[in-house]
Structure formats: structure tokens, C-alpha cells
N, C-alpha and C positions, 0 to 999 in steps of 0.2 A: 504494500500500500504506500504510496508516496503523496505527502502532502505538498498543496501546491501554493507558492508564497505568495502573499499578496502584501502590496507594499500600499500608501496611503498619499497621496498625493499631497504633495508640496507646497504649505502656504506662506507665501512670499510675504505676503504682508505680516505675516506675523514676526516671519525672520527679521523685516527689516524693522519691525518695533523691538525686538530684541536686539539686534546690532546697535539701534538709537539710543536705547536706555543701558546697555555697557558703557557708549562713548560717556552719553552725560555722565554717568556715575562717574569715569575714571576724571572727565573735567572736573565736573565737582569735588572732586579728593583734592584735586591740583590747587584747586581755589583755596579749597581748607589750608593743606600747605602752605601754600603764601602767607595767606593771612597770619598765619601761626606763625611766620619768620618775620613777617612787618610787627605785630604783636610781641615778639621776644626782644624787637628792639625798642620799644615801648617801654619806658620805668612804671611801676607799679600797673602794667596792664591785666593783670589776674583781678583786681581789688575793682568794686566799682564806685564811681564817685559820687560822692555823697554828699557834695558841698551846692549841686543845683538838682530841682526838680526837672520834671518832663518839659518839653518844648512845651510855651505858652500859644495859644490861639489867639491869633492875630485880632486887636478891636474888640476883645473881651476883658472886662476889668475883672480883677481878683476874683474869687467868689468860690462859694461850696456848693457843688448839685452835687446831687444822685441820679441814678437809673439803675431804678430794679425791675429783671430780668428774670423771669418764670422760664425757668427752663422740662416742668411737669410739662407746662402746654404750647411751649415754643413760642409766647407770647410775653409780650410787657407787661408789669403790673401793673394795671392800669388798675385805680380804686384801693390800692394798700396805703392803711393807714401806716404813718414811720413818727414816732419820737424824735426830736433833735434835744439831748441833753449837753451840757458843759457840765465837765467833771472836774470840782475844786477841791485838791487833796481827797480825801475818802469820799467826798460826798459828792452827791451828782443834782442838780437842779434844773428841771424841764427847762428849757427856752421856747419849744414850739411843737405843734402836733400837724400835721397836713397828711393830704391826700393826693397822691402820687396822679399826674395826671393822666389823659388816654394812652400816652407816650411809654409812660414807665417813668417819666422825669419826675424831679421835682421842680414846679414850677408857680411860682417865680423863686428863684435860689433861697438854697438855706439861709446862707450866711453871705451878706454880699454888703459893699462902702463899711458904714460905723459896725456895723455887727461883725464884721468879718476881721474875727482876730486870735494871734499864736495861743494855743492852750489846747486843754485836750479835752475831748466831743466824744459821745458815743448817742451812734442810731441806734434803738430798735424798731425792728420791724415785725410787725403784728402778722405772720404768717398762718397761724392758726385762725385769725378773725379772715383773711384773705380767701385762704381754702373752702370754707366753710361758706364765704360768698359766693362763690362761684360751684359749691354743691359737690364739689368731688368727694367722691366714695375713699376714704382713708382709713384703714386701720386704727381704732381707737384706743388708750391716748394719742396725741398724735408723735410722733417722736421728735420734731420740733415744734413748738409753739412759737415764740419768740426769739427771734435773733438782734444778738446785740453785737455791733459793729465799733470798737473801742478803736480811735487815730487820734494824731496830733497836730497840729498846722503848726508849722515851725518858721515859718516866712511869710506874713498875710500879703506880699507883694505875689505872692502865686496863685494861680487859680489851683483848685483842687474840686475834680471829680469823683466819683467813687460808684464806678459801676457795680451792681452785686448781681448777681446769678445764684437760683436758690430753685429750690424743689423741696419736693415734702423729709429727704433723706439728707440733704447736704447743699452746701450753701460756699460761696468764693467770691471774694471782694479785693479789686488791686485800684492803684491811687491811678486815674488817666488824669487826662486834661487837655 
């Protein structure tokens, strides 16, 4: 009995997306290399600098917003209630209460001219009252309720943003602007 071989015809376009993505890869290492030899001649380029914030946006004066960011429903929080406290020594004393707006912003800014000053702030945000508006089905208790966002403004000459991204399980906030 002799079996008879069959071979499988030759897709060219695949070979040639394979060839294309070897080259990039091996450019892309080459890049990295570089970089890492401009970099070594760099004094303290491992360390990152700490003396300025992010690029400011052009024609915006100082100020603190938020935008929170439902990442359950792939949508903004539009209608989350958020706390803005200042925290002096142990103690924390409300400054404002708002309602996030269609956007997910907060709108008109936290902290913006006379109010907008170095010291240290913490949001909470009312997740548990959020969820519950919008009627999703969660496991009860919830396993967060409230999240509290504890930063510092250390230069009121800078705007500071503070996007948050949050779900019923876990929650991440970094400084933009």
C-alpha cells in the first residue's frame, strides 16, 4: 500500500507578513540598542525626574479635574457623585460634593484661580451609590463601595488631572494633564 503525499499550497501573503514582522522586530531591537547607548551617555538616565510635572496644555490655567472612567460598561461616569476633601494633618474637611458630568469630567474644575492650592486632597468616589444607579446585578456586599483617591499638589503653577478607571473589582488613577 503506498500512501500518496499531498502537499498544501503556498500562501504568499502570509510568508510575506512573516518576513515583514522578523524585519520590524530585528529594526526594532536596533532602535532599542541605540537608545540604550544615547541613554548610557546620559548622567542619571535610569532615575526619573522629579523636579517638573507633565507637559502643560496650552491656554489652560492651573486647575484640578477628574474623569472617571467605568471601565464595567466601557463608558464614562456620567452621574457619580465624588467628595473633594483637603487633608490637614490627621484630619480631612469636605471642600465640595459634585456630580461628575455626561463626560465623566468634573465640571466646572475642582480646584481652579484662589482655591487651587499645594497641600494634600483626597477624592472619594461613591461607587456603590453609582452601580446601584444604573441597576447592575453585583454580588452582595459589594466589594468596593467607596474609593478614596489620596494626592498632593506640590506646585499650584500646574494643572493636574487625575483620570480614574474603576469597575466593581478594581480601580487605577495616574496624574495627566
Amino acid at each position: 500500500m503506498c500512501e500518496k503525499e499531498t502537499s498544501t499550497p503556498l500562501d504568499l501573503g502570509r510568508r510575506r507578513f512573516a518576513l515583514k514582522s522578523v524585519a520590524s522586530m530585528a529594526l526594532g531591537s536596533s532602535m532599542l540598542m541605540v537608545k540604550s547607548a544615547f541613554a548610557a551617555d546620559t548622567p542619571n538616565s535610569t532615575s526619573p525626574n522629579q523636579t517638573s510635572g507633565p507637559v502643560q496644555q496650552d491656554g489652560l490655567s492651573p486647575r484640578l479635574t477628574m474623569h472617571g472612567l467605568d471601565t464595567w460598561h466601557g463608558t464614562p461616569a456620567a452621574g457619580m457623585r465624588v467628595d473633594l476633601f483637603a487633608i490637614e494633618g490627621d484630619r480631612s474637611r469636605l471642600l465640595q460634593t459634585i456630580t461628575l458630568a455626561a463626560s465623566g469630567r468634573s465640571e466646572p474644575p475642582l480646584l481652579i484661580g484662589d482655591t487651587y492650592r499645594v497641600g494634600t486632597y483626597e477624592l472619594l468616589l461613591h461607587v456603590d451609590e453609582y452601580f446601584a444607579s444604573r441597576k447592575v446585578d453585583l454580588p452582595q456586599p459589594l466589594f468596593l463601595s467607596k474609593i478614596p483617591l489620596r494626592f498632593r499638589v506640590t506646585d499650584a503653577s500646574q494643572r493636574i488631572h487625575l483620570p480614574v478607571l474603576f469597575g466593581p473589582w478594581s480601580y487605577n488613577y495616574y496624574r495627566g494633564s
